[in-house]
C-alpha positions, 0 to 999 in steps of 0.5 A: 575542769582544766583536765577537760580543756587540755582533753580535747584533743579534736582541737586545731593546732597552728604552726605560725612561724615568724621566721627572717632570714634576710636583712639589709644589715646583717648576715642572712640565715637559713631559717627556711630550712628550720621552719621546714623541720620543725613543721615535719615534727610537728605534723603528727600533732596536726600541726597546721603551718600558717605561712607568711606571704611576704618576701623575706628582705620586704619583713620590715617593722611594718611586716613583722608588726601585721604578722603578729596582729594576725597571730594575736587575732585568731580566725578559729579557735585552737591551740597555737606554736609561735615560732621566732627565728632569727638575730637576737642581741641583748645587753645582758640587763634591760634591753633585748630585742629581735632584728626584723629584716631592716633592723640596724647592724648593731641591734641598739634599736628599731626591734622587737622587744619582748615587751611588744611580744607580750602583748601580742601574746596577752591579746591573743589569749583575751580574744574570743576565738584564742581564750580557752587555747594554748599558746608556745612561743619559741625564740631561736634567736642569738641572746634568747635567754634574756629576751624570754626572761624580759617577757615572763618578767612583764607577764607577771607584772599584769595580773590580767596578763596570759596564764596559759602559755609556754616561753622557750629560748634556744640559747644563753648570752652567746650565738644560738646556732639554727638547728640545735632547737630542731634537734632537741625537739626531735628528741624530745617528741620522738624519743622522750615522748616517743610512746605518748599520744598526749604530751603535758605542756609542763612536762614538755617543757621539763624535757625541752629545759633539760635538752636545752642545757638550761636555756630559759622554757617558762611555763605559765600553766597548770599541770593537765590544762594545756596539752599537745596531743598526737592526732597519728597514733602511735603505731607498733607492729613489735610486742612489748617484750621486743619493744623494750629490748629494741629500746634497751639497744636504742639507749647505748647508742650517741644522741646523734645516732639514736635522734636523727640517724635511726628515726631515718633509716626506720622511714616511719612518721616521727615517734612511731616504732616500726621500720619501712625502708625500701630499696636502695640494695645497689647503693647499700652494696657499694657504701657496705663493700667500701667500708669492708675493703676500702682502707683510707679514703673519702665516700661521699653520699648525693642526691637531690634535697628529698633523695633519701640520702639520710635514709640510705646511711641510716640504714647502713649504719644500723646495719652495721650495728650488731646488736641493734641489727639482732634486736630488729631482724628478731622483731621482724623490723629488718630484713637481713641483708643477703648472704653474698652481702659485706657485713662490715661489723661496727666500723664507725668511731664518731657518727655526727649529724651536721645540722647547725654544728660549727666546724668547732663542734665537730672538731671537738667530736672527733677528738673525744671520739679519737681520744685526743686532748681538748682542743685549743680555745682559737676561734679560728678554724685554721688553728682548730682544723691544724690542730686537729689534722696534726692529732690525728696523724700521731694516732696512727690508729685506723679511724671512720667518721660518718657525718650527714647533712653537711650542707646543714651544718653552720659553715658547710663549705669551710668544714667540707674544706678545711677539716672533712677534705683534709681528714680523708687525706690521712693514712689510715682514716676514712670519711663517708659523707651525705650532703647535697651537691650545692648549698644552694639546693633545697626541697622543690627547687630547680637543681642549681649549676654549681657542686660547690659543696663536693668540689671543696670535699674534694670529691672528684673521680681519683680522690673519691667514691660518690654514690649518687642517690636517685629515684626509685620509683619501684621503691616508692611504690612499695614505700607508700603501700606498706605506710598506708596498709599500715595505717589501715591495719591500725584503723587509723586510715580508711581505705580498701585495698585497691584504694592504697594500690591505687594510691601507691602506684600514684605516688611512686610514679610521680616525677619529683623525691 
């Protein structure tokens, strides 16, 4: 009986993000950028985004308290994700609460406590149209772990409370850096759960607890009752054999190559095993001729939000992979690249996605990658970013670094300056970068004035390469016809020929990334 609740896989799925990322008191957050991520993990399941229709400085109490009303009063039945993200505080004890945009700086009062979030959630759970759902409820907040404690600890104490949901917290008593709940997801769907079509709530949540160096996931169901089922099949054009040697390479790889740098240069839908990257020849002969002759140095990669940026370096990086390169051009994924074409072999000694790291973070990858000592315990970046020009100096050993998505990263402007600007300046050591031009830029925006971002890496005509990353309508085209012939090989789409030719032509022809 339960087995047949979690089965239906023809049931809605509702994205419903609760996301404030400014306020009167406290810092803003970029929690667009988090909610727009985590809705693309979530398409393939035939996630539906609810979006809130209220400016983010105007999502008081009042807001939050209607927000909520509506996510607790469901219009159609189906299966719900709760996604909460901004600033937390907890004492550590009894009180814990989520800041709305008017919450005093500090956060003692005039919160969401998890009490209230409680009771949303139980009422959504009696209500007719929610009852035979499910419901995730993730708190990317700082402190999150007590706040998600405080809310199983009160559903427990209401024997009629909900029984069919799932809790997530992002981080433990200290700051929740925004990106690191994306990244986990991205591995869990995309890489532990790659070749799955339905994913087990308690098993997700085994997976997300894991990832989450042990944050709080409280799963209040029964194993088979509530399931997250993939409405896009899983999609292959490689045998099982090819498959699993493609998954052996994949393995031996950093989680940030394998999660976000891979996934990337495929150009597939999140969990799918096939590759369909197009053009870009241009661009990947300049970035593949500068890492073959290039020996010091900043190569900084830049395009509009949406260019294909991480694309292009995900490419080149699993070009430069040998082994990864022989699994893929075997399974007819990759095709070779021209025998005029530098084939730089294994260059790169740390690759780093930036999304949500600190300047200490990275720091603290490139000195294992390097091989210094553990860096010093200062908070403070100038000591961090000393410390580790000065180490690195005294290797005197050649060194690459590839980091993408700076203008992800927690403090973009102080890691461009104070410690990627500063890396490139060393003898011997080389930095390629993919990054915006402005931290002000974002999908379907107007391109701001400002190129704060190139400015403070430094990133001017005698001290750099740039590589600027436009559109390829051409490429486009192609781009979107394999996907969609793809998807009608499969049966997954319903189209003849002209229809995709059609289509593709459309698509690439538009003016926008």
């Amino acid at each position: 009986m339960n087995a047949a609740i979690g089965g239906n896989a023809e049931r809605p799925l509702q994205f419903f993000p609760v996301a404030i990322g400014q306020y009167r008191d406290h810092p803003p957050l970029d929690t667009k950028t988090e909610v727009a991520g985590i809705a693309e993990l979530l398409a393939p399941f035939g996630a539906e985004t609810r979006d809130w229709e209220v400016e983010e400085i105007d999502r008081g109490l009042d807001a939050v308290d209607g927000r909520l009303r509506e996510w607790s009063e469901p219009q159609n039945a189906g299966d719900t994700i709760l996604y909460w993200t901004g600033h937390g505080e907890s004492d550590g004890d009894q009180r814990a609460l989520l800041a709305h945009a008017l919450s005093p700086r500090p956060l003692a009062t005039s919160g969401i406590t998890p009490q209230q979030l409680v009771s949303y959630l139980t009422a959504r759970e009696a209500h007719r149209k929610g009852k035979d759902g499910w419901a995730i409820v993730i708190i990317d907040a700082c402190k999150s772990a007590r706040f998600v404690e405080l809310m199983s600890a009160d559903v427990n104490r209401d024997p009629a409370g909900a029984r069919n949901f799932l809790l997530v917290a992002t981080s433990g008593q200290g700051t929740a850096n925004l990106g690191t709940f994306r990244k986990v997801l991205s591995t869990v769907l995309t890489v532990t759960f790659r070749a799955d079509d339905s994913i087990d709530l308690w098993h997700l949540a085994t997976e997300l607890r894991r990832n989450l160096d042990g944050c709080p996931v409280e799963v209040k169901t029964v194993p088979g009752r509530a399931m997250l089922h993939r409405r896009v099949p899983v999609l292959t054009q490689t045998s099982l054999d090819q498959l699993a040697e493609i998954e052996t390479v994949l393995d031996k790889l950093s989680d940030d190559e394998r999660r976000h740098f891979v996934p990337k240069a495929s150009g597939a839908e999140l969990g799918e095993q096939a590759w369909y990257f197009e053009g870009r020849q241009e661009e990947r002969h300049q970035i593949l001729t500068w890492l073959d002759t290039v020996h010091r140095g900043l190569l900084v990669i830049t395009g509009a939000a949406g260019s294909g940026k991480s694309a292009l370096l995900g490419h080149i990086l699993v070009h430069t992979q040998p082994e990864l390169r022989r699994v893929l051009e075997a399974a007819g994924q990759l095709t070779p690249l021209p025998a005029a074409s530098p084939q730089p072999c294994d260059p790169f000694h740390a690759v780093v996605h930036l999304t949500g790291a600190t300047p200490r973070d990275l720091v603290a990858r490139i000195a294992r990658a390097a091989g210094l000592e553990t860096p010093p315990a200062s908070e403070e970046l100038n000591v961090q970013s000393d410390w580790l020009i000065n180490g690195m100096r005294g290797r005197g050993q050649p060194f690459t670094l590839l980091v993408d998505a700076l203008d992800e990263a927690y403090s973009p402007l102080a890691t461009a300056d104070r410690i990627l600007r500063r890396l490139a300046a060393l003898p011997m050591t080389r930095v390629i970068v993919g990054t915006r031009r402005s931290p002000h830029e974002g999908p379907d925006l107007s391109q701001p004035d400002d190129r704060y971002l190139l400015d403070a890496l430094g990133a001017v005509a005698d001290t750099a390469t740039v590589v600027r990353v436009g559109r390829d309508s051409d490429a486009m085209t192609r781009y979107v016809r394999r996907r969609l012939t793809a998807a009608a090989r499969h049966g997954v789409l319903q189209a003849e020929q002209r229809q995709i030719d059609h289509a593709a032509h459309a698509i690439g022809a538009l003016d926008r990334e």
